[in-house]
Structure formats: C-alpha cells, structure tokens
N, C-alpha and C positions, 0 to 999 in steps of 0.2 A: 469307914469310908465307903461310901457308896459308888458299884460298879456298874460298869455301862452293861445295859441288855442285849444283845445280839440272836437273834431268829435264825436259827438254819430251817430252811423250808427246801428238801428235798425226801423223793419216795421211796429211795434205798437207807436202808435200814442202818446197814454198816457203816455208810460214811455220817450220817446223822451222830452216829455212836461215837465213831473217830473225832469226828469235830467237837461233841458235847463232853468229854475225855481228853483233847488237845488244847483246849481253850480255856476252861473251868477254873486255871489258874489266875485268869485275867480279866475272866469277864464273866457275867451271870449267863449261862448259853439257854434258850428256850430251844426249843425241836416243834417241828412239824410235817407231817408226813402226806399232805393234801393241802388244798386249798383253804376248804371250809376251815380246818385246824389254823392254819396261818391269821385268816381273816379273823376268827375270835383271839389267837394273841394278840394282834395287830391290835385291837379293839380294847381288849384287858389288861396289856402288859405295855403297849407304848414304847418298842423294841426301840434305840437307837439306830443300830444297825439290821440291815435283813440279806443273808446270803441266798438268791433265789435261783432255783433250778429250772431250765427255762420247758426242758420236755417232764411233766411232774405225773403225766400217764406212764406206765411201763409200757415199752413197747411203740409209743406213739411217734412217729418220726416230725410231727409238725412241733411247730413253736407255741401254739393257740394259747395253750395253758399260762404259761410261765407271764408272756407277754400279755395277758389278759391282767392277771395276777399285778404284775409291774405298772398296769394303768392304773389300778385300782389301789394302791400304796402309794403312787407320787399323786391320784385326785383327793383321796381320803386321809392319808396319813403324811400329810407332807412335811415334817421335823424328822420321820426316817429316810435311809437311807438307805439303797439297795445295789447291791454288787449280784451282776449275773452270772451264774457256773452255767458252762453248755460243756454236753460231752465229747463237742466233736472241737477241732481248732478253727469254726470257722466264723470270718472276721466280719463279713454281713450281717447274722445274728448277733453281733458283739455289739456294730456301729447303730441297727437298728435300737439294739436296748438302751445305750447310750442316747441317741436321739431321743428316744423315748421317757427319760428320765432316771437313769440309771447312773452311779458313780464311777462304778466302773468295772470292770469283770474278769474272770475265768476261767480256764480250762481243765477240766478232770485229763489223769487222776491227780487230786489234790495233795499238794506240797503244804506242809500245815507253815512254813516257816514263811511261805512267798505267802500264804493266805493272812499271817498276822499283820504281816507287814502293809495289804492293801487295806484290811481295819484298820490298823492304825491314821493311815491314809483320809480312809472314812472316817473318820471320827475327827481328825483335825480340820479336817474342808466342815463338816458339821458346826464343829466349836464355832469356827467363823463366820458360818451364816446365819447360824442363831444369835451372835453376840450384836451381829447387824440387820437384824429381821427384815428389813425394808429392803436393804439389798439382794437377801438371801433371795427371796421373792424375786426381785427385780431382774437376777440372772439367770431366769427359766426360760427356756422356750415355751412351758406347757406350763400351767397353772391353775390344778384342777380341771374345771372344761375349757377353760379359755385359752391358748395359743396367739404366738404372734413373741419378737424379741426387738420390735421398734420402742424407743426411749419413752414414745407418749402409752404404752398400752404397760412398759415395766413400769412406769410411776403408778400407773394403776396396780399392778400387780403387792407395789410396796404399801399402798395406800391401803389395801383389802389387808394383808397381813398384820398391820397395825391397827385397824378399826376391829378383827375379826375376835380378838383377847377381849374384848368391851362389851359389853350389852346396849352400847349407846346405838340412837337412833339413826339411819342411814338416807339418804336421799342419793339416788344414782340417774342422771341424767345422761339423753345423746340423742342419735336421730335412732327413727327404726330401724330396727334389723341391726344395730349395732352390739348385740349382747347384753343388754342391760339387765335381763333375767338370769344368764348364766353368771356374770359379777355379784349378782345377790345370791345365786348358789354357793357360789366359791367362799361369799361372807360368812355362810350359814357352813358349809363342809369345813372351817378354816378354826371355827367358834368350838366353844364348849359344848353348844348345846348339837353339837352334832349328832347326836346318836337320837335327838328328836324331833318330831318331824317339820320338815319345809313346804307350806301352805302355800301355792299360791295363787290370786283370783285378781283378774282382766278387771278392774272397775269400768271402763268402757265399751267390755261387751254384756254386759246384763242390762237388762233394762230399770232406768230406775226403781221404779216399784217394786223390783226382786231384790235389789243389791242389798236394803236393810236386810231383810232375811237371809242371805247370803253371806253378810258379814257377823251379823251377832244372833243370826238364830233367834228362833218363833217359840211360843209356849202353841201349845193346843187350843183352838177354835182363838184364835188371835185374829184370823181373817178370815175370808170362805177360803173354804180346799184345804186349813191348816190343820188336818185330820190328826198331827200328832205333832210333839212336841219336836223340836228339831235344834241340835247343836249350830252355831255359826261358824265361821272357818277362823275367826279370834279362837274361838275356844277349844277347834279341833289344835291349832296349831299350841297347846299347852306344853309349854317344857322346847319347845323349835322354835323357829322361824315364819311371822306371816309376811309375805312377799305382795304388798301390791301393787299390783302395775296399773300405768294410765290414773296413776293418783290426781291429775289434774281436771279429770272427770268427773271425777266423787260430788253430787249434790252439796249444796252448800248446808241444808239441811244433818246429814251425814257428815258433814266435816266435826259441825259442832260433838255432835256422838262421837265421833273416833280422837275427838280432843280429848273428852273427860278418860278416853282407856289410856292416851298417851299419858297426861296425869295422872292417873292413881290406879290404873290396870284394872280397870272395873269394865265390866261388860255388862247390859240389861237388852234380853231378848224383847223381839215386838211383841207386846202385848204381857209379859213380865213384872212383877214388881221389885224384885229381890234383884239386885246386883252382885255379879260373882264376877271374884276374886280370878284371873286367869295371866300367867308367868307367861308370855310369849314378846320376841322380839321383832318390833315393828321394819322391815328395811320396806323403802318405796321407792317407785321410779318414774318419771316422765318424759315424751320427749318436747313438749310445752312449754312458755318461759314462763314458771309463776307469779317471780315478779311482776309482770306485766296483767296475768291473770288477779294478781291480787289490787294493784291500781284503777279496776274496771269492778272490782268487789266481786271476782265470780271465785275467788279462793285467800280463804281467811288466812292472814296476816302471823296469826297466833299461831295456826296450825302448821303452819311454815315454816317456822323458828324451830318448833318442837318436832316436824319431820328432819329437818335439814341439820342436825348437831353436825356431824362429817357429809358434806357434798361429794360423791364421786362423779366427773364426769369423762363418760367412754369417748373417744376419739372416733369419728368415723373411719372409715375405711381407707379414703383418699388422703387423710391424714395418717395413714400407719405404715407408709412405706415400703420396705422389702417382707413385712408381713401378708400383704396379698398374696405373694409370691409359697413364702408358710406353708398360710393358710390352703390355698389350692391346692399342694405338696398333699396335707394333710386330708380334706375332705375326698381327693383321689385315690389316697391309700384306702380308707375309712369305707368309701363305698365302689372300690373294686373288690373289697375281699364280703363286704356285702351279699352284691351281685354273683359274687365268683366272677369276676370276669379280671383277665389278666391283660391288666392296662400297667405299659409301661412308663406311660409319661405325657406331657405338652409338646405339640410340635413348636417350633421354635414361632411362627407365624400365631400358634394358639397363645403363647407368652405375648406375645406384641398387642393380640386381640382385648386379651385381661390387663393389659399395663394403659391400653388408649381408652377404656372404658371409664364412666365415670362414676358407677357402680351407686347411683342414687339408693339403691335398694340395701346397701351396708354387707355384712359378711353374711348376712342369709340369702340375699341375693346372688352370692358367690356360692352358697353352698348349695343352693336351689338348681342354678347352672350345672357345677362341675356332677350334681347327681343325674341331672338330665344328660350328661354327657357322655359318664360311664356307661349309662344305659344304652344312647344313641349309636357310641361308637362301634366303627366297620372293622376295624384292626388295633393293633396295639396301643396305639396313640391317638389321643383326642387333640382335634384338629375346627380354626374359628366355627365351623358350622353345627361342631356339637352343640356349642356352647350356646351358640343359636346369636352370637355376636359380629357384630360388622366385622369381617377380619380385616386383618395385618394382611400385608402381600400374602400370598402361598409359598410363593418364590421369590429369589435373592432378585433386586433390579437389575435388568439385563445390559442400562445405559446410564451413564453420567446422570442425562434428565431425570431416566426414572428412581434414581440414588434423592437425587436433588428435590424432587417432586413430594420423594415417601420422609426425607428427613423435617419438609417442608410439614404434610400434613403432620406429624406429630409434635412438633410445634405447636401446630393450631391447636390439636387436643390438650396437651398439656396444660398450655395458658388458658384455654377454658373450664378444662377442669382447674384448675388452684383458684380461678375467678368468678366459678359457679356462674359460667356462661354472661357473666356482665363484658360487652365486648369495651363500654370505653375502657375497663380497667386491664381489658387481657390484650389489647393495643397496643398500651402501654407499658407493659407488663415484658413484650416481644419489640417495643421501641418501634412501631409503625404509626402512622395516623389510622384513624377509625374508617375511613374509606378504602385505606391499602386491605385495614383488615377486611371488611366486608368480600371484597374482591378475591380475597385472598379465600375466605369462606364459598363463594359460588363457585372458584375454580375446581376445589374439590368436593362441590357438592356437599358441602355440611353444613347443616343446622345447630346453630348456636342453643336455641330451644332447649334439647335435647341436655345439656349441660344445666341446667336451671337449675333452682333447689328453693322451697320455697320458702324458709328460711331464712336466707339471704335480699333484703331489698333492693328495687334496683336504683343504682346509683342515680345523681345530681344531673349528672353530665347525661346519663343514657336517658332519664326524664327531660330533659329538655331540650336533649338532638330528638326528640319524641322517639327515642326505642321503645320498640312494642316491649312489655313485660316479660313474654316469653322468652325474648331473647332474641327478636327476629330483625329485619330491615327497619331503618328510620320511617316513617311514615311519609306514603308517598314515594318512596324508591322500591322499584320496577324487579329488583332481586329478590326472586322466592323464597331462597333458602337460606337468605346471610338470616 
C-alpha cells in the first residue's frame, strides 16, 4: 500500500531528525534543510503534505523566507499542502500564512502527537479537494498568480484546473487588463508540461512582416538581414506552452500556417523546406469577438474551431465584486514591502474612491494605481489623491443634505457603471425618467462619458432620444456634463 509523502522543510537539524523518526511509521517523510532542497523535492517527489518553517535562515528574525517559499508551493505545486511551524506563538504570522495559502499551522516546540493529528487533517481536506478538482480550485483566494474569491473568477479558477490535465487547445477571452495572460500562466503552471517552458508573443505588437519570423523562425539568407538561421517561438516553446496574445490580429495569411501546426504540429521556417516535428501546447487569447471577425472574413472560421476546444472567459473587474476590494488588499501588501514602505491601509474615503470607479482599465489598472500610490503616499495610509482618483468625501457628511447628496451621487455611479454609461438604461435601472436623470448628472457634476466601454453599443432608445455616443446630453440640450 502506498504511503502518503510529507516534506518537513526546516534548518534545524534535530527537529528534522525528530520528525523523520516520529512519523516513518505512517508516512514516507522527505527532509529539507533550505529552500533550494525543498523546491527540488517539491519538483521530484510531489510531497502531499509540506510542514514549512517560516524563519528557514538561522538567526533571521523576518518571515521573507518561509512566506516566500509558501507562494511559491500554493503557485507551482498546487495538489500540496502546507502547514506552517513559526517559533514564536504569534497569531499575525499564523493568519498571514493562512491568507496566503496555508492549511493551517504551528508552534514549536513540536508536540509529534498534536502535529499528526493536523496531517491528518491535511490529508483529509486534500482527499476532498482532489476528489472535486473544480471546487478544490474554486475555494482559493489565490490561484497561482491570480487572486480574487467572487463566484465568476472561482468558475474560472475550476475551469483552468480542469482544462490544465489535457493538452487540449485553449481560447481565453475579456477586456484588457483583465488577466488573460496570467489565466494562460496558471494553464500552463497547473499542466504537466510545467517544468517546460511558457512562450509567450503579442501578435499585435510586431509588425506584420516580422511576426512570420517571429512565430516559426527563418533558415539563413531567407531574406535581407537573415544572417543566420533562427528558431521561432513555436519551436522555442518545445515540451511547454506557446501563449499567444491578441490572436485576433494574426494576418489571415498566418492563420492558414498556424492551422496546419494546430493539425499535425508541423512547423516550416521562412524560407525552409523541411518541416519539423515540434510537442508544444497552443493556449491563445483576445479581447475581440471572433465571431464577428470571422463574418467580415478577417479570421478563419477553421482556425476558430481548432483554437477554441475549452473557451475561458475572464470577468472584468466591475463584474468581480468584493474582489476589487482583494485585490487592492493584495497589490498594497505586494508593493509596500517592494518599496519598503510601511503602508498601513485605505482610508475609508480611499475605499469609497475605488468602489465609485469604473475601472475601464481592468485589474492592471488597479494595480497600476494602488503602485503609484504606495510610492505617492505622505503617511501611513493611501488616501483618493494617491490613487489619483476623483475621491469619496474625505470626511463623514456633516448634514442630513450632505448624507442625502453623497448617498445620491453613488447611486448615479453605480447605475452607470452596471450600465456602461448608457443613461436610458441606468434611468431605469434607478426608476427615474431620462431627464430627472440628466438633472440629476449636472447637479453633481458628472459625466456619463466617463462610464462608456466600447464594447457595449449604445441603446435603441439613447439612439433615438439622439444621445451623443459618448454618453453625453441629448442633442441640442444646453447641459455640458449630463
């Protein structure tokens, strides 16, 4: 009968010994005495369990190590599981690692009877979430690089953990800045072919004329300047992942080519005669509606089929809920200890700033922000003007009106964000006529504009009351900013 593996990754010698001598009855025990050591069992051995020690320097009074180590286990090895030993009892370090991706943890010195019993522990929550893959995924906060615990980003999270076993073909869709790269990471970190490498190339920032070279690689004097012969990134990407983005760019020309690789993994360089044979897994992403691209003939119909087996599509931002909220949590932790700078938090005013936004710009937008912010700010707390965002009051309202006034404008943001600035629908939406709303936009000074996406067309009704496209006044009314 085969026994579950367990990793103890600590730098004292003796409790390594203790544990590899306490356990031996029950379970297969590996040891590790450093990182580097850990990260090649992790790699070799495929531990179930990992007991992690969180200061793994002698002597080092920070956490860097251990918590470094614990990202890098729940992004890369995510079927283990990790319990954190700290030598001090304290609960911050506990709840951090927990946050972080931890089962649960520790304190020296080590009771071998309370430690079997939290394996055990570990092992049965494992049993569980392996038996339900999609869910096990689906109840992370953290999933590999991606973050966030709202229903539409864990379907995705179940969605990747289920395509990631397959070598089938992937299509990931959203708007910009939505993570569509880091989804095709987590495919590729999630897969077998982990350990090989993840390719990946903009097809809409090269210019056509380079991308064929770019993609399947040139023989020598194939063109002027083609001084030597050159691999393409199909072919670097042998044994991993090619990730291309902006696939809805790709020359129609080059479609045809990257069809015969999806078919039969043949690759032929420019100016080539011989076609070789190359093992790599295609994921692609757009945020273009193909369908649409392919009704106009600027993207083949075939190659569609054969990109698209599992469609993933990423949720904007405005659609993920109390993940904004995460997420900013996260990029402030991430680049204060950056920076060195000891940022304690959102002022309450800065939270109201990033909840009225409409964040067109997706979670790189946000994380574009909250890094200009850490850098900007004066004192401990980043506050709307970091962020460089229209604030939220500063302060609580001092009257009835002014309660009345701020509960009012967030209404108007709200309903235009869910309605991507189309006012007859966010009108309606708040149960006014389309004139209260207008009215209601010049009182506080806002522009509907600003809420647009262009994506979204504009309605029946806003075409024929003549709303301007951007979102602005009916044509012909005298209001600057509705």
């Amino acid at each position: 009968m085969n026994r579950e593996r367990i990793l103890i990754v600590d730098d004292e010698e003796s409790i390594r010994n203790q544990l590899q001598w306490g356990l031996a009855d029950e379970y297969e025990v590996l040891t590790a005495a450093s990182p580097e050591d850990a990260r090649r069992l992790l790699r070799e051995q495929e531990p179930s369990v990992v007991t992690l020690d969180l200061a793994l320097t002698p002597g080092s009074a920070a956490t860097t190590e251990g918590m470094t180590l614990l990202d890098e286990i729940v992004d890369l090895h995510p079927a283990s599981r990790v319990i954190m030993v700290t030598g001090n009892d304290s609960r911050e370090n506990a709840l951090m690692a927990i946050r972080r991706g931890a089962v649960d943890w520790y304190s020296k010195p080590i009771r071998l009877e309370e430690l079997k019993g939290i394996l055990r522990r570990a092992l049965f929550i494992r049993g569980i979430e392996l038996s339900q893959p999609g869910e096990a995924a689906a109840g992370r906060k953290r999933y590999h690089r991606l973050v966030g615990e709202s229903e539409s980003i864990r379907r995705v999270f179940g969605v990747i953990q289920r395509v990631a076993a397959t070598d089938a073909n992937v299509l990931i869709t959203g708007e910009n800045g939505s993570g569509k790269e880091l989804v095709a990471h987590a495919i590729h970190e999630a897969s077998l072919r982990r350990s090989g490498p993840f390719v990946p190339i903009n097809c809409g920032a090269i210019p056509e004329q380079l991308l064929e070279s770019e993609l399947f690689g040139h023989e020598r004097g194939a063109f002027t300047d083609a001084y030597r012969t050159r691999e393409g990134k199909l072919e670097l990407a042998e044994g991993g992942t090619i990730f291309l983005d902006e696939i809805g760019e790709l020359p129609t020309h080059l479609q045809v080519k990257l069809l015969r690789f999806l078919q039969d993994k043949m690759v032929e360089r420019v100016g080539g005669r011989e076609p070789r044979k190359v093992d790599a897994r295609l994921v692609a992403a757009t945020n273009h509606d193909l369908k649409a691209a392919m009704a106009t003939g600027r993207f083949r119909e075939d190659l569609y089929y054969r990109l698209s087996v599992v469609n993933i599509q990423v949720p904007p931002l405005r659609e993920r809920g109390d993940d904004l909220r995460i997420l900013a949590d996260y990029f402030l932790d991430f680049y204060a200890k950056h920076y060195k700078r000891r940022i304690k938090g959102f002022t309450q005013a800065a939270l109201r700033s990033l909840q009225a936004h409409p964040w067109p710009g997706n979670v790189r937008e946000l994380e574009n922000r909250v890094q200009r912010a850490v850098i900007l700010a004066q004192d401990a707390y980043v506050r709307p003007e970091d962020l460089e965002l229209e604030g939220a009051r500063t302060e609580s309202p001092r009257t009835l009106q002014d309660a009345r006034d701020e509960a009012e404008r967030r209404l108007l943001v709200e309903s235009l964000t869910r309605n991507a600035g189309n006012i007859t629908r966010a009108a309606r939406d708040i149960k006014v006529s389309r004139p209260t709303f207008h009215d209601l936009l010049r009182k506080h000074g806002m522009d509907a504009a600003k809420y647009r996406r262009p994506d979204v067309p504009v309605s029946e009704e806003d075409a024929e009351a003549g709303e301007d496209p951007a979102g602005g006044a009916p044509a012909g009314s005298d209001g600057g900013t509705a």
